[in-house]
C-alpha positions in Angstrom: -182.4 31.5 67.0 -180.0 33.6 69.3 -177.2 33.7 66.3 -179.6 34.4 64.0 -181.1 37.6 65.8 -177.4 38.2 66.4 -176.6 38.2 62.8 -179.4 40.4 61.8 -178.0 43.1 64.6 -175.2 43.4 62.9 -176.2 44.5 59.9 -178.5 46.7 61.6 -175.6 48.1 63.1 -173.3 48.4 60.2 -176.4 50.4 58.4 -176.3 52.7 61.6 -172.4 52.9 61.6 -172.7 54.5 57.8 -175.4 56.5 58.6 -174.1 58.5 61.6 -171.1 58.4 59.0 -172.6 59.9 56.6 -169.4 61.1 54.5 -168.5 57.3 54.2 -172.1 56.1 53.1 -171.7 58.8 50.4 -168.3 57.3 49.8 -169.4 53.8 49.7 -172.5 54.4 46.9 -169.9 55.1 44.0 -168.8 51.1 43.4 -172.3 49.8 43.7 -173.8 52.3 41.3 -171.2 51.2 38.9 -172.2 47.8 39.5 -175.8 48.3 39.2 -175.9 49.8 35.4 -173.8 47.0 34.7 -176.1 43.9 36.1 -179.2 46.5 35.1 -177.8 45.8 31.4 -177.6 41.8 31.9 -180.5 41.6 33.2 -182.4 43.7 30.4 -180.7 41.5 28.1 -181.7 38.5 29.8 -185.1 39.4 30.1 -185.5 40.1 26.8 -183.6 36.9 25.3 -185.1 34.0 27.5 -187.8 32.8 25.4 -185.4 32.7 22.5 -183.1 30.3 24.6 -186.0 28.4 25.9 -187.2 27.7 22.7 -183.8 26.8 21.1 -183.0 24.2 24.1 -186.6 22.3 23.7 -187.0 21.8 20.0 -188.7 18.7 20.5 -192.3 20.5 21.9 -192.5 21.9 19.2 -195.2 19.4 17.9 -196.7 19.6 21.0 -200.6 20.6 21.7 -201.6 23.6 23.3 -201.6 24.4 26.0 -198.3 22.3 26.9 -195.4 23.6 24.8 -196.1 27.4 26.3 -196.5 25.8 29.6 -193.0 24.1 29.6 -191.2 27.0 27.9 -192.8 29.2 30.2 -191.7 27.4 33.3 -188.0 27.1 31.8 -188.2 30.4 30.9 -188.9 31.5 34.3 -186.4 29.2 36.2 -183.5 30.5 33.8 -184.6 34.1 34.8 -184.6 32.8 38.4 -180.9 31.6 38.1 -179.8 34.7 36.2 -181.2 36.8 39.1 -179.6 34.4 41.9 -176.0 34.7 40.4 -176.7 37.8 39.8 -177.6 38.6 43.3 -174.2 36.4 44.7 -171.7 38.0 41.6 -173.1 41.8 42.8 -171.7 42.0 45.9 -168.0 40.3 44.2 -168.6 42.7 41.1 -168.6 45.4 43.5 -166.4 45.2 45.8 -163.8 43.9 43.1 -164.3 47.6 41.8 -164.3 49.7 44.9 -161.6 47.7 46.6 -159.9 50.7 47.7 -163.0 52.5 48.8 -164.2 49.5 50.9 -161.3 48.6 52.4 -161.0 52.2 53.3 -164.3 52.0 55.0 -163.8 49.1 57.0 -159.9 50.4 58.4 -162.2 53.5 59.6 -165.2 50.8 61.3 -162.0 49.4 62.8 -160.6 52.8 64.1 -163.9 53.9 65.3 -164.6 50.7 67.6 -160.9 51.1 69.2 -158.4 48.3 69.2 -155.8 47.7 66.4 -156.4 48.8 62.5 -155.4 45.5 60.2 -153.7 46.6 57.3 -152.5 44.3 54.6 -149.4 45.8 54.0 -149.8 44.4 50.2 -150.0 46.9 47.4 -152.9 47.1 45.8 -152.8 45.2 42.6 -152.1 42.1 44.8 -154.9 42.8 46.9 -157.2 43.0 43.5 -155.9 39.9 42.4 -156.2 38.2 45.7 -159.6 39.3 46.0 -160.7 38.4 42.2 -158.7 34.9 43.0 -160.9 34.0 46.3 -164.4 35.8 44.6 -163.9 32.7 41.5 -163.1 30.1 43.9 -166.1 31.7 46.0 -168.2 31.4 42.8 -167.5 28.1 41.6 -169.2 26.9 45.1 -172.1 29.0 44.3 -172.3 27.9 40.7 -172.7 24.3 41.7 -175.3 24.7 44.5 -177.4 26.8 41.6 -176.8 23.9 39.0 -178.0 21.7 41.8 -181.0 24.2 42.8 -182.1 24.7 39.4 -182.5 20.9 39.0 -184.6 20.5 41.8 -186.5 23.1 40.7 -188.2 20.6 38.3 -189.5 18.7 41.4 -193.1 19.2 42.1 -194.0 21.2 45.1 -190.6 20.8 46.7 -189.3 22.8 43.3 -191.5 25.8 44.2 -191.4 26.1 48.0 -187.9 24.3 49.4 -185.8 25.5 46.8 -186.1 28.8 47.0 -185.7 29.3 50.5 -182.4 26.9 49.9 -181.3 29.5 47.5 -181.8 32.3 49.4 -179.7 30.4 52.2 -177.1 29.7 49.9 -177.0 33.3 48.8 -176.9 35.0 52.0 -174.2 32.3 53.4 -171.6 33.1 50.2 -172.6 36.8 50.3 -171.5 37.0 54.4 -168.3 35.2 53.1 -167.8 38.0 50.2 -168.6 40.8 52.3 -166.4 39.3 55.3 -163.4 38.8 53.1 -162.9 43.0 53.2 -161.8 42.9 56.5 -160.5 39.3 57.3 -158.1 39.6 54.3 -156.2 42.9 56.3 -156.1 40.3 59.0 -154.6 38.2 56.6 -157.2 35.3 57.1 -157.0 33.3 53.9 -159.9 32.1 52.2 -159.8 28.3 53.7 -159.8 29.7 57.0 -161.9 32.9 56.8 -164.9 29.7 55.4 -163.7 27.8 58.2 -164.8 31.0 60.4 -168.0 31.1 58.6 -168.8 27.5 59.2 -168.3 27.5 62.5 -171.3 29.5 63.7 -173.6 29.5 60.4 -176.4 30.7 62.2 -175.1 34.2 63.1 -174.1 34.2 59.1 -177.5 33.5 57.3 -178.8 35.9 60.0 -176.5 38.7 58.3 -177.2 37.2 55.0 -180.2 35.9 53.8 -182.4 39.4 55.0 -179.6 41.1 52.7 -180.4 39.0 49.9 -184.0 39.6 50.0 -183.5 43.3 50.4 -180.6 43.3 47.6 -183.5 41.7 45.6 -184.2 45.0 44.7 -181.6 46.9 42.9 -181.3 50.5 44.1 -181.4 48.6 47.8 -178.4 47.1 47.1 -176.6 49.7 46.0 -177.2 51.9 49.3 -177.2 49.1 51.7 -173.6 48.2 50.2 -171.6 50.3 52.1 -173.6 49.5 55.7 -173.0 45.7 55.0 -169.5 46.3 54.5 -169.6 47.9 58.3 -171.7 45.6 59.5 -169.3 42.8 58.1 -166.5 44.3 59.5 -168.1 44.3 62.6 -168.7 40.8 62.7 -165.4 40.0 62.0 -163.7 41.8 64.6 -166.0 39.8 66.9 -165.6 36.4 65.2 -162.0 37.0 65.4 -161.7 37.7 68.6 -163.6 34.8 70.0 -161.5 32.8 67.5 -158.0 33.8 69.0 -159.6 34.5 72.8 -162.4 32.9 74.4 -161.9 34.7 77.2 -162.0 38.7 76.3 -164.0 40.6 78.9 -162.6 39.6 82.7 -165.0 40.6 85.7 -163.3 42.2 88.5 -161.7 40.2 90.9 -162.4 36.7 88.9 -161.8 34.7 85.7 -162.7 36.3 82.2 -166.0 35.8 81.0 -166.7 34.5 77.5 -167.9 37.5 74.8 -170.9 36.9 73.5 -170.2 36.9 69.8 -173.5 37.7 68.4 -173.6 41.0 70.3 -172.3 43.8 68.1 -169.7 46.6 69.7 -172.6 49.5 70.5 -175.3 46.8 71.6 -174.1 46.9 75.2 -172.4 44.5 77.6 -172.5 40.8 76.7 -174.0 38.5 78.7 -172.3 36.7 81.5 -171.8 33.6 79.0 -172.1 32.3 76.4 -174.1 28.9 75.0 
């Protein structure tokens, strides 16, 4: 429970750091409102051309008696809706910052030089970093297209189908959406993309605390897109922290004694950690 109060406090802080940034929220908004009339579109589309799928992928109720053929297309129709909406929750934050790369990256180098300490920079030129960052989002992806194939199949499974699958999915989600948003500033520290999951895995607690109350809020479209540049922050925040921990578990030394262990789910801002760490 710790790491996942921890997790939430850093996205509360990365929503704070934008704000009492504001040029940079401002700054952050154009990628994800690009992104948003593009996923607005698919979904539309979606919307309006489920029932035709459903219908074309169960031919054989169509002999069946009322009330049961609208029953079963209506539950398929809904479940393909749900997956829609789940990749498209996962692909919006890869989407996005694939497009505003430069912008993000921008941010976080500025989160970095605002909390002191050294500024990562890549030192690759930017069409590498594109195509690194497309590279690791389809690996990313892949691992989130399976989990949904598995998810959508146990959706069919009375009871557990409607209540321990979704909040699976929305696990899922917030895990690979920490590890998207992450990526921004592990890749400056040139963490690649076995490593920065190894990170992840490591302390999954603090990471579906950051996550999964993003997912739910990026549920709702226009959320997303001004949340986007906070979560970046907040992200960036977390890494710094995971990274230290990771190269030095001893970071903060008392006076006149041996260093005492950070606490890692303590965001720069939230005061001094406590005396250890379990």
């Amino acid at each position: 429970m710790r790491d996942l109060a921890g997790g939430f406090r850093y996205l509360l802080a990365g929503q704070r750091w934008v704000f009492r940034h504001g040029r940079w929220l401002g700054f952050g908004l154009l990628p994800g409102l690009v992104s948003l009339v593009l996923y607005a579109g698919a979904l539309i589309g979606l919307g309006y051309g489920a029932d035709d799928l459903t219908a074309w992928a169960t031919p054989f109720a169509d002999d069946w008696s009322a009330p049961w053929t609208g029953l079963l297309r209506g539950f398929l129709t809904a479940l393909v809706f749900g997956l829609g909406l789940f990749l498209a929750v996962i692909t919006f934050t890869a989407v996005t910052l694939l497009i505003g790369q430069p912008f993000y990256e921008s941010l976080s180098e500025q989160v970095d030089r605002s909390e002191g300490g050294e500024v990562p920079r890549s030192g690759l030129p930017l069409w590498r970093e594109l195509w690194i960052s497309a590279r690791d989002s389809v690996k990313v992806l892949g691992r989130v297209l399976l989990y949904g194939i598995l998810l959508f199949v146990l959706g069919f499974v009375p009871v557990i189908g409607q209540t321990v699958v979704p909040a699976l999915g929305f696990c899922v989600s917030g895990y690979f959406l920490t590890q998207e948003l992450t990526a921004v500033a592990l890749q400056r520290r040139k963490v690649d993309l076995a490593d920065r999951l190894a990170l992840l895995r490591s302390r999954r607690m603090l990471v579906l605390g950051f996550g999964v109350p993003l997912v739910l809020a990026f549920v709702v479209p226009l959320v997303a897109v001004f949340l986007m540049p906070g979560a970046v922050a907040g992200a960036t925040l977390m890494a710094r922290d995971l990274m230290s921990v990771d190269e030095s578990p001893s970071t903060e030394a008392a006076p006149g004694g041996p260093a005492a262990p950070r606490d890692p789910s303590a965001p720069a801002g939230f005061g001094p950690p406590p005396p250890a760490y379990s």
